[in-house]
N, C-alpha and C positions, 0 to 999 in steps of 0.2 A: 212556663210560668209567665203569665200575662199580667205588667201593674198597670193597673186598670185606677186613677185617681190617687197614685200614690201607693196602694194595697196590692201587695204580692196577690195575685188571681181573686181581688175584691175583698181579701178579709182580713181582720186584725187575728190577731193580737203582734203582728206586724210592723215593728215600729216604720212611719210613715215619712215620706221627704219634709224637711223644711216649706213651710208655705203651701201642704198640702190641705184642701178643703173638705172639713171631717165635721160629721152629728153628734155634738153630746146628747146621746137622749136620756142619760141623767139628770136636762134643765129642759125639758120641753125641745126636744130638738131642735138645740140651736146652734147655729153652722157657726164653727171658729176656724180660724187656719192653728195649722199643728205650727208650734216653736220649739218643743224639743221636749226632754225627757225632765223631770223633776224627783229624783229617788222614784217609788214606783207608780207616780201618775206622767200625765203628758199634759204639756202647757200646752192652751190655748188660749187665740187671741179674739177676738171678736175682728168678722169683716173688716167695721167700718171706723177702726180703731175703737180704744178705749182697753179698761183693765184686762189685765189676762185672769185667764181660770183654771185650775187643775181636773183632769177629769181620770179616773181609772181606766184604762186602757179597754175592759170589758163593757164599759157603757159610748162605746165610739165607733162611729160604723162611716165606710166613706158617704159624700154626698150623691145624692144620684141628678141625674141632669137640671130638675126645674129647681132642686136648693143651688144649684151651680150658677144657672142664671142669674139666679135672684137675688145670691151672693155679689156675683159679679156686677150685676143693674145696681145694688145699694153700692158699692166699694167705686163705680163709677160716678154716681151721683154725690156719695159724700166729695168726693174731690173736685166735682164740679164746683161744690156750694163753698168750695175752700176748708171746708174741716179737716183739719191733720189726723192723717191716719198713722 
């Protein structure tokens, strides 16, 4: 069993590590880090701070490399420009 992003061999319904980077594509595929469980959804947070969201576990799939970067390039940049993440 290979965790590949968090994901027991890439797949949910898995619950995921803290601060792991995962797709709601129940909101337009957009990349949150996992915060934990919520009764039966999973909180997530947005990259580059701001509110968290719940998402059902079956609409969440890990990121694959270019949402990875691109997570990563905003989460850098917010903290360049000083915004509290």
């Amino acid at each position: 069993m290979c965790a590949v992003d968090g994901f027991p061999n890439g797949h949910t319904p898995h619950t995921p590590a803290p601060g792991t980077l995962v797709v709601d594509t129940s909101r337009a595929d957009r990349v949150g880090e996992f915060r934990g469980t919520a009764g039966p959804y999973w909180s997530l947070r947005p990259v580059c701070g701001g509110q968290e969201w719940e998402a059902a576990p079956e609409n969440v799939r890990p990121v694959d490399r270019i949402e990875r970067l691109r997570a990563e390039n905003a989460r850098r940049n917010a903290r360049s420009e000083g915004r509290l993440l």
